[in-house]
Residue, then its C-alpha position, 0 to 999 in steps of 0.5 A: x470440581x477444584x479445576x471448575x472452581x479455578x476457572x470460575x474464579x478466573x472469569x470472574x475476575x475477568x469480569x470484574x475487570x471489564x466492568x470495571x472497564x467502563x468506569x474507566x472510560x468515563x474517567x479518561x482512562x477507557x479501552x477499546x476503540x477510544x482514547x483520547x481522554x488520556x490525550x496519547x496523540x498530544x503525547x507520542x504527537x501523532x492523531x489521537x487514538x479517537x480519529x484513528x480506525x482500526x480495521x479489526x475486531x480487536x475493540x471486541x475485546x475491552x481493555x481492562x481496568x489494570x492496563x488502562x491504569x497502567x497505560x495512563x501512567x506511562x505519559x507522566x513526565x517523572x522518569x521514575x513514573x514511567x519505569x514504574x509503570x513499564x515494571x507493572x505493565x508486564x506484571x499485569x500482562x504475566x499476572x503479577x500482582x504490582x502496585x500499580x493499582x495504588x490500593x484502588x479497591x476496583x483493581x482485579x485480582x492478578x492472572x496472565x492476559x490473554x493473547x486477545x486482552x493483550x492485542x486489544x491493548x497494542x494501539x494504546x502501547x503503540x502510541x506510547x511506544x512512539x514517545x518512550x522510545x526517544x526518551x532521554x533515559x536510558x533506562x526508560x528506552x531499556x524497560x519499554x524494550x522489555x515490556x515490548x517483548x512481553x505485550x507484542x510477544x504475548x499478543x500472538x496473532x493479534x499482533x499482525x493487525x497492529x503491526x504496521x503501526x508498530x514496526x516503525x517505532x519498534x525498528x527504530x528502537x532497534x538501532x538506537x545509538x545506544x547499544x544496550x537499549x538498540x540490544x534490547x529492541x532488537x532482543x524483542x523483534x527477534x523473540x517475537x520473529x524468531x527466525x531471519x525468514x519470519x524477521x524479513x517477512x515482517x519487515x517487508x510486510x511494514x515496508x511502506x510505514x518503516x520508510x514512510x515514517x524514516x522519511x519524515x524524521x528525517x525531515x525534522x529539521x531542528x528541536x523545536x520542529x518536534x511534535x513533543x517539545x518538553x524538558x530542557x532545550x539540551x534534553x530537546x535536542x538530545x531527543x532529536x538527536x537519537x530521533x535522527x541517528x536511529x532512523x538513519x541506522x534504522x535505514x541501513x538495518x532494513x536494507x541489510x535484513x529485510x530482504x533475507x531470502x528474496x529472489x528478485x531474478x522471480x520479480x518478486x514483488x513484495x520484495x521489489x516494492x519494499x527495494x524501490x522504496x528503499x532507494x526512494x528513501x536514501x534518494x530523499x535522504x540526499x543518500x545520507x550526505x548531509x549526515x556524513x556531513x553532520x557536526x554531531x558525531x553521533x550522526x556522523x557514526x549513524x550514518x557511516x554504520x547505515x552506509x555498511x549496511x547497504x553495500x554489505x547487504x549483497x544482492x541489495x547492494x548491487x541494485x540499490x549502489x551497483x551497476x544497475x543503480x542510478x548512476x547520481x546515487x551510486x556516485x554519491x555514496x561512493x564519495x561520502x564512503x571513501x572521500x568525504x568520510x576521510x574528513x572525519x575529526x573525532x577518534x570515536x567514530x574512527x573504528x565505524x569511519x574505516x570499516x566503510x572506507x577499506x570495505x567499499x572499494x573491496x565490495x565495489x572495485x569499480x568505484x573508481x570511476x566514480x570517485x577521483x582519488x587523486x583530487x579527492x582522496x589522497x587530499x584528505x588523506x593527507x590532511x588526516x596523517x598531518x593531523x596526527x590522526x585527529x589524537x587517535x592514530x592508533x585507530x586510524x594507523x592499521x588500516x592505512x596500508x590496507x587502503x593504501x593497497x585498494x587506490x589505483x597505483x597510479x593515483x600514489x605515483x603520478x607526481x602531486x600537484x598543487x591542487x592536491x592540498x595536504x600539510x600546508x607546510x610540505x606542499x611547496x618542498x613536494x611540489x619543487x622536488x616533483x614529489x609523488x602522491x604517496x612521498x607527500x603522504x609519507x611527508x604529512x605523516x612524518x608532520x603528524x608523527x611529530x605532533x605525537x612526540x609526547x609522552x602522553x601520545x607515545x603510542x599515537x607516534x608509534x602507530x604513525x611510525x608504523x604506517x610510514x615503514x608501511x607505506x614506504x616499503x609498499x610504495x617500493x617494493x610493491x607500488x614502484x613497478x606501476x611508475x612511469x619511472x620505478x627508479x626516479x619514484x624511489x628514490x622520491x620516496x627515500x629522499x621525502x620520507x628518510x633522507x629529509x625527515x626521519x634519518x636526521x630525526x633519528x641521528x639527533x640523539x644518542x638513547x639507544x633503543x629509541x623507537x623511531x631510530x629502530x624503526x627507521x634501521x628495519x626498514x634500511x635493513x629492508x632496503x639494503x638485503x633486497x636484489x631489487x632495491x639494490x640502486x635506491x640502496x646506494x643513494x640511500x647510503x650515499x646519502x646517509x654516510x656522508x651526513x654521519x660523518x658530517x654529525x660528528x664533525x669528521x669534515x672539519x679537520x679539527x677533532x671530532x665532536x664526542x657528542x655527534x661521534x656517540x650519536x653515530x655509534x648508537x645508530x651504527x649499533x641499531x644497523x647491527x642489531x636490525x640486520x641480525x633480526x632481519x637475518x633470523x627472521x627471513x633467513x636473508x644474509x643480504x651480505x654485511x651491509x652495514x659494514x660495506x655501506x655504513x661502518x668502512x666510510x665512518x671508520x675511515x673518516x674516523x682514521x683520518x682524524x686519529x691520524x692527524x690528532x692521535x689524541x681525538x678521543x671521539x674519532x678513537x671510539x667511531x675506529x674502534x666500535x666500528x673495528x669491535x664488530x667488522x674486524x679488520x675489513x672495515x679499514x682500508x689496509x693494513x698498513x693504516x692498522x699498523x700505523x695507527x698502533x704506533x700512533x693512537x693513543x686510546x687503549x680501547x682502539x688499541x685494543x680493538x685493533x689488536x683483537x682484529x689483527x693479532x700479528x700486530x701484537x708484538x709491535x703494540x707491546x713494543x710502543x706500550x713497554x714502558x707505558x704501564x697504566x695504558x698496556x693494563x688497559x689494553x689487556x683490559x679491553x681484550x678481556x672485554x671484547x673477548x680477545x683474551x684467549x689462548x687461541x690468539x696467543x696474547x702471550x708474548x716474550x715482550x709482555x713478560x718483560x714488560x710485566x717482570x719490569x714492572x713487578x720490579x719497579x723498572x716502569x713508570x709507577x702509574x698503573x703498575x699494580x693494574x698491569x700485573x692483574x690484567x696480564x697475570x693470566x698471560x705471562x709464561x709460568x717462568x715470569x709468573x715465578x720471577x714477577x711472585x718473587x719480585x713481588x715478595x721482595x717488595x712487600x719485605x722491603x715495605x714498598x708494596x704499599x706504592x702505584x697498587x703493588x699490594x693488591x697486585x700481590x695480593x692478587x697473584x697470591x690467591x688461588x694459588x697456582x697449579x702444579x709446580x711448573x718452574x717453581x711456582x709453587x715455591x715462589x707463591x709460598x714464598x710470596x703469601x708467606x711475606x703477605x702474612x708476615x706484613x700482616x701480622x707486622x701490621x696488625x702488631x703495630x695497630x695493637x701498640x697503637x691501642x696500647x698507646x692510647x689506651x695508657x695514655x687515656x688511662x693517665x688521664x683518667x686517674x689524674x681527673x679521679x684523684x682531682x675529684x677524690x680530693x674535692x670528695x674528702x674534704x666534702x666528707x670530713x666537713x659532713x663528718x664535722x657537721x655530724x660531731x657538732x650535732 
């Protein structure tokens, strides 16, 4: 009985709604099969409802008061109407109670729709589908999206007599350009079609008024040629905006998912009728060019996401775009994907722009044949790396050697022309030089690499600089065995892209670590260790070593620039550090390259001027980087080693010298003997590089001479005390005993405190020495006793210092109390008078 009473109670809210019906009919609002007093065709600027027919029985069911209400709302012009009407419509559908009704008293009481309810009102919301899928809100595109899932889902089968008339508007929605409303349309057709095979039927089954309807919109030329053509004129051309980007993306989405399934070696015709029409529609669309060509870029992305679409669809492809295609369509969309798409400027639509330009000649080999890459790719690409990218070369850069690797070989080596364009300001140098295609792309993206050189684009110039070691070692290890001549068009490369740009680039500063410099040594390091690129190799480094030696002035017979000499250590040190990555990385050895090309012809340059000037500073520092890490191989005898230990004038070569050739040590401490403060800074550079140790034996009866003479005071007194520190470690324990015995006198005599005498006693007095060999121990008790007795010594006269002037401070005081003592008295007795008289 309670079941019997729901039910009654049930329909006779049912009935009160469709009584209520015709009251709403009279007003405007009426259901079923007319409904042009609310004006929806002026509205969605289709027919009116009234001239349109129905071949269905759907008008047996009325549309009930609550959603006719609701539909009317959802033409209001005020953005918070329309929103508020889409929440109450799916109220009303699930059975809600809302607030839609505005406190009407006619309003039903709330219960869930039916499916038959529900399909009686799908011409209404399809006309009103076709308007709120363009609106300039967001959140009206994404709420529509939502009650489209609730009514078109809700309606069940009903919904296959008003699908035709839906699909259009719904598939557009679907790639709406933006993704959380294309998400939510998209999220709704899947709900309703649940699996691809149902998704595909449907579309197949509105195939005609999809692309019908796609071809019309695209069509609409301008804002104004709109059939709704309210708001502002930037909120109509919004509109049109999204009216054209979706029905292109729309395009591409049904050639990718509607024929899922279909077999059209079984001629299926459905199928076959739904793919010429498709191919009718891009045809009418001119194969999307002119939105390729769009000055909006979000018609630009549209279309370059639609292209994907098609020539990724499989079996769709190969007859809408392969070998069976027209041959005009085939050649106009292989153009606009890897040619005219190159042209784009803005850095969003870059990710979109080289998805389709790297897969379409993967999907398509032969699409060569079509398109001339050297007349009509390589000019835009080159104008594009000249650019720097357009701002976003860290976009554009990954895929530049990816590309690079899908040209035909010969469209990269054959020599550019003039013809080819590309960075206005390398074309006349590549067109004398004879210079490759891919040596002018190296060239334009050095251009861009130097419009980069910002902090704010570091890592735009650091993504450029990563596409040119690319394209370089592609073109000379890969690309150079497709040239008429391998070794000329190496060498091309090397010469436009290294010895032109980046090594003078790169040799300009000194800053270790720069990021062009390093990148530049990796791919010299690359060149230098591999067999096949020995010959591009040697004029590399014929080339560069002579320009290394030209920066630091190493030609012009006078002394060299400390400032140039700096900037070819740096790059020396870069070569190193490159060739050890290489070296752990690969394994390769490749044989010390930097010393052989690099370091012998600088070191020897280098000697020449500490030859002719043993005072050239700079020319020192080149010898003795150079000798620091090659030893003595990188000098050409070791008659000049020796010639320049008895000449040089700087501790830090001596002492690299010496380090790399110890057997001319004795005659280093012959020439150094006398010359204190030079020899300590010699031991103190063995000690830095490492040459300080018991293997080489540094130790030497001369240096024990030297060191004794100095604790003696038998040297010149500059740089005594820095001798006896630095070469404390070396001497013989009986010197150790003598110069601690020197010492010891010295500091008794009051002398210590001369040409730092005392730090050095102070030095060899702590810690104290192993063992007792020769009587050191002796003669450091000896020495730490005369350190404390200078120190008590010193400390007594400070206290008597402070005794002094304390007494005197002291003197001074009593004398100022006394005088204020006096002033006091005579105050008190003249009180004391005052007090008698009182």
């Amino acid at each position: 009985a309670r079941r019997e009473g729901g039910l009654m109670g049930k329909d006779k809210a049912k009935k009160a709604g469709q009584a209520s019906a015709a009251g709403a009919r009279a007003s405007g609002f009426g259901g079923g099969g007319s409904f042009g007093g609310i004006g929806f065709g002026g509205y969605s600027g289709a027919q009116s409802l009234s001239s349109q027919t129905y071949d269905d029985a759907a008008g047996a069911v009325e549309v009930d008061d609550d959603l006719a209400r609701v539909m009317a709302r959802l033409v209001k012009h005020n953005t918070a109407t329309r929103l508020k009407a889409l929440a109450d419509l799916v109220d009303v559908c699930e059975g809600r109670a809302c607030g839609g009704g505005g406190g009407d008293a006619s309003a039903s009481a709330p219960y869930a729709r039916s499916p038959e309810e529900l399909a009686a009102a799908l011409p209404q919301w399809t006309l009103a589908y076709r308007r709120l899928h363009l609106d300039n809100s967001l959140a009206v595109r994404v709420a529509s999206a939502k009650a489209m899932a609730v009514v078109a889902g809700g309606a069940g089968k009903g919904l296959g007599k008003h699908l035709r008339r839906l699909a259009p508007s719904w598939w557009f929605a679907a790639h709406d350009p933006d993704e959380t409303a294309a998400r939510e349309a998209l999220g709704a057709f899947e709900s309703v079609f649940p699996t691809d095979a149902k998704r595909a039927n449907a579309l197949l089954f509105a195939h005609a008024e999809i692309l019908d309807q796609a071809s019309e919109n695209l069509l609409v030329g301008s804002p104004d040629a709109m059939p709704h053509r309210e708001g502002t004129a930037d909120e109509r051309a919004e509109r049109h905006e999204r009216l054209l980007a979706s029905t292109v993306r729309a395009i591409g989405g049904f050639a990718k998912r509607a024929f899922v399934g279909a077999d059209f070696d079984a001629e299926e015709q459905k199928a076959t009728a739904a793919l010429e029409k498709l191919g009718a529609a891009i045809d009418a669309a001119g194969c999307l060019s002119p939105f390729v060509r769009s000055p909006a870029a979000a018609l630009r992305r549209a279309a370059y996401a639609a292209l994907m679409d098609v020539i990724s669809s499989g079996a769709v492809a190969d007859r809408l775009i392969g070998a069976e295609a027209p041959g005009d369509r085939r050649k106009k969309i292989a153009r606009l994907c890897v040619a005219t798409a190159l042209e784009e400027t803005d850095g969003s639509n870059f990710s979109a722009l080289w998805e389709l330009v790297v897969t379409y000649p993967q999907a398509h080999a032969g699409c060569w044949d079509d398109v001339d890459a050297g007349a009509e790719v390589i000019p835009a690409l080159k104008s594009h790396l000249a650019s720097g990218c357009h701002g976003d070369a860290t976009a554009s850069s990954p895929s530049i050697l990816p590309f690079l690797s899908l040209l035909p070989p010969r469209a990269l080596t054959d020599v550019s022309n003039a013809a080819a364009g590309g960075s206005e300001s390398n074309t006349s140098e590549s067109n004398t030089s004879n210079a490759s295609a891919l040596a002018d792309m190296l060239a334009a993206a050095w251009e861009g690499w130097k419009l980069c050189c910002t902090p704010s684009r570091a890592d735009d110039a650091a993504a450029l600089l990563r596409c040119q070691r690319e394209g370089l070692l592609y073109g000379l290890i890969v690309l150079a065995d497709a040239a008429a001549d391998p070794s000329a068009f190496r060498v091309g490369l090397v010469r436009a892209s290294v010895l032109d740009r980046w090594a003078p680039g790169c040799m300009a500063t000194a800053t270790h670590g720069d990021v062009e410099r390093m990148a530049l040594c990796e791919v010299l390091a690359t060149i230098s260790c591999k067999p096949e690129l020995d010959a591009v190799a040697g004029t590399t480094w014929a080339s560069l070593a002579p320009r290394a030696i030209d920066l630091c002035g190493g030609k012009t017979g006078g002394t060299m620039d400390a400032a140039g000499a700096a900037r070819v250590v740096a790059f020396h040190r870069c070569l190193l550090h490159a060739a050890e990555r290489r070296r752990s990385v690969t394994g390769e050895d490749g044989g010390d390259w930097v010393r052989e090309r690099f370091a012998k012809p600088i070191a020897s340059a280098a000697l020449e001027c500490v030859a002719a000037n043993p005072g050239d500073d700079a020319a020192a520092d080149i010898v003795a980087a150079m000798v620091r890490s090659h030893g003595a191989g990188c000098l050409p005898t070791a008659g000049a080693m020796r010639g320049l230990v008895d000449t040089c004038e700087s501790p830090a070569l001596l002492a690299a010298v010496v380090s790399a050739a110890p057997e001319l040590w004795d005659d280093a401490l012959s020439s150094l003997s006398s010359k204190a403060g030079t020899l300590a800074d010699v031991l103190s550079g063995l000690s830095l590089t490492g040459g300080v140790d018991d293997e080489k034996r540094w130790g030497r009866v001369r240096l024990d001479e030297a060191v004794i003479g100095a604790a003696g005071g038998g040297v010149d007194g500059s740089g005594v005390g820095a001798l006896l520190i630095a070469a404390a470690p070396l001497v013989s324990s009986g010197a150790a005993v003598e110069v601690m015995t020197r010492l010891a006198a010295t500091v008794r005599r009051g002398d210590a405190a001369a040409a730092g005498t005392r730090d050095a006693a102070w030095a060899w007095a702590w810690p104290p020495p192993d063992g007792d060999r020769a009587g050191a121990r002796e003669a450091w008790e000896d020495l730490f006793e005369a350190l404390f007795l200078e120190h008590l010594t010193s400390c007594e006269s400070r206290e008597d210092e402070i005794d002094a002037s304390g007494y005197a401070s002291s003197s001074d005081g009593e004398e100022s109390i006394e005088n204020d003592g006096s002033s006091s008295v005579g105050d008190d007795d003249d009180d004391d008078d005052d007090d008698d008289d009182d």
